[in-house]
C-alpha positions in Angstrom: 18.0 -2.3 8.0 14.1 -2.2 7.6 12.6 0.2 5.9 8.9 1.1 5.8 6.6 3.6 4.6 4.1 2.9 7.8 5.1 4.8 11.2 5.0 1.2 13.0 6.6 -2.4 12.2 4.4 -5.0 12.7 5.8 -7.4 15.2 8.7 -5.1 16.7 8.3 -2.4 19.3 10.4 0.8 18.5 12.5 1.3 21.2 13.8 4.8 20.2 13.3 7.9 18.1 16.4 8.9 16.6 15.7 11.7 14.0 14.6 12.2 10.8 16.8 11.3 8.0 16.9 11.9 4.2 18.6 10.3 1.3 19.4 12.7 -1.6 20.4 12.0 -5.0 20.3 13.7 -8.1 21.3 12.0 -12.1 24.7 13.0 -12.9 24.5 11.5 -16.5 23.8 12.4 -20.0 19.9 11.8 -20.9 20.5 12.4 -24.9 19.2 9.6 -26.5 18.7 11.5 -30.7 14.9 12.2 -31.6 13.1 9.2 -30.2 10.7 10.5 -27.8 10.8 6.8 -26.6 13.8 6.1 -26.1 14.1 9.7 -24.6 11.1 8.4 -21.9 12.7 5.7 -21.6 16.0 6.8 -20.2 14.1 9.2 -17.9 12.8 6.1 -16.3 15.9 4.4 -15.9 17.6 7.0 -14.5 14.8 7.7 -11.9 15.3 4.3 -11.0 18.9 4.5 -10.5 18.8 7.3 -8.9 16.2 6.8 -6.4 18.7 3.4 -5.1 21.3 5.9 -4.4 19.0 8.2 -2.6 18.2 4.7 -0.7 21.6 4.1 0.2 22.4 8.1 1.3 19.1 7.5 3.7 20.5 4.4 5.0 24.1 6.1 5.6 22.7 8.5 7.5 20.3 6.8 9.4 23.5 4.2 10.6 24.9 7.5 11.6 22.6 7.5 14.4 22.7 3.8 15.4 19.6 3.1 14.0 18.3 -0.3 12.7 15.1 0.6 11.1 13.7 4.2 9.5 10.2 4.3 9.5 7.2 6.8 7.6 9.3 7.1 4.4 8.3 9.6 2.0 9.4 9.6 -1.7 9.8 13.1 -3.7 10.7 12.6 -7.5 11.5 16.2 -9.1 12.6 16.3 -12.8 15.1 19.7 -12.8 14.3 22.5 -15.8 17.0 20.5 -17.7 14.5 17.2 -16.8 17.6 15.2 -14.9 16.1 13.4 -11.8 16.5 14.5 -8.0 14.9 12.4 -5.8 14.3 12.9 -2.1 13.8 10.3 0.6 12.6 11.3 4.1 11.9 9.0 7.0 12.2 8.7 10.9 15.0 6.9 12.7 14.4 4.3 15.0 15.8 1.8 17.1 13.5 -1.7 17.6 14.3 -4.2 19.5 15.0 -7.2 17.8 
């Protein structure tokens, strides 16, 4: 599946609009790491990371849902919760090209 943050894909012609899809995901882990302010930071980015490839994945489920083969105009939202666990959003457009 492509996926792009433009509205077009160079050298493809969208065929159809299917919808607009997002990908949710939120840490479901432990962030305590002692007092290291470091290693504390340092978790928070890992976790984002994780997190955002399952928010990847949940967009791609749902955009198979509608027999599409690309999602275009992806938007990225990264929230930290009052408890400072990661939820991050991913919103696009589903589309058919012709390939």
């Amino acid at each position: 599946m492509i996926l792009t943050t433009t509205n077009t894909i160079e050298g493809f012609k969208i065929a159809d609009y299917l919808g607009i899809v997002t990908g949710v995901a939120i840490n479901d882990q432990t962030l305590a790491s002692g007092f290291s302010t470091s290693k504390y930071y340092k978790k928070i980015q890992e976790s984002i990371d994780t997190v955002k490839e399952r928010a990847f994945q949940n967009i791609q489920k749902n955009a198979k849902k509608l027999d599409a083969n690309a999602i275009v105009g992806i938007k990225v939202e990264i929230e930290l919760t009052t408890t400072n666990y990661p939820v991050v959003s991913v919103t696009g457009t589903a589309v058919k090209i012709l390939v």
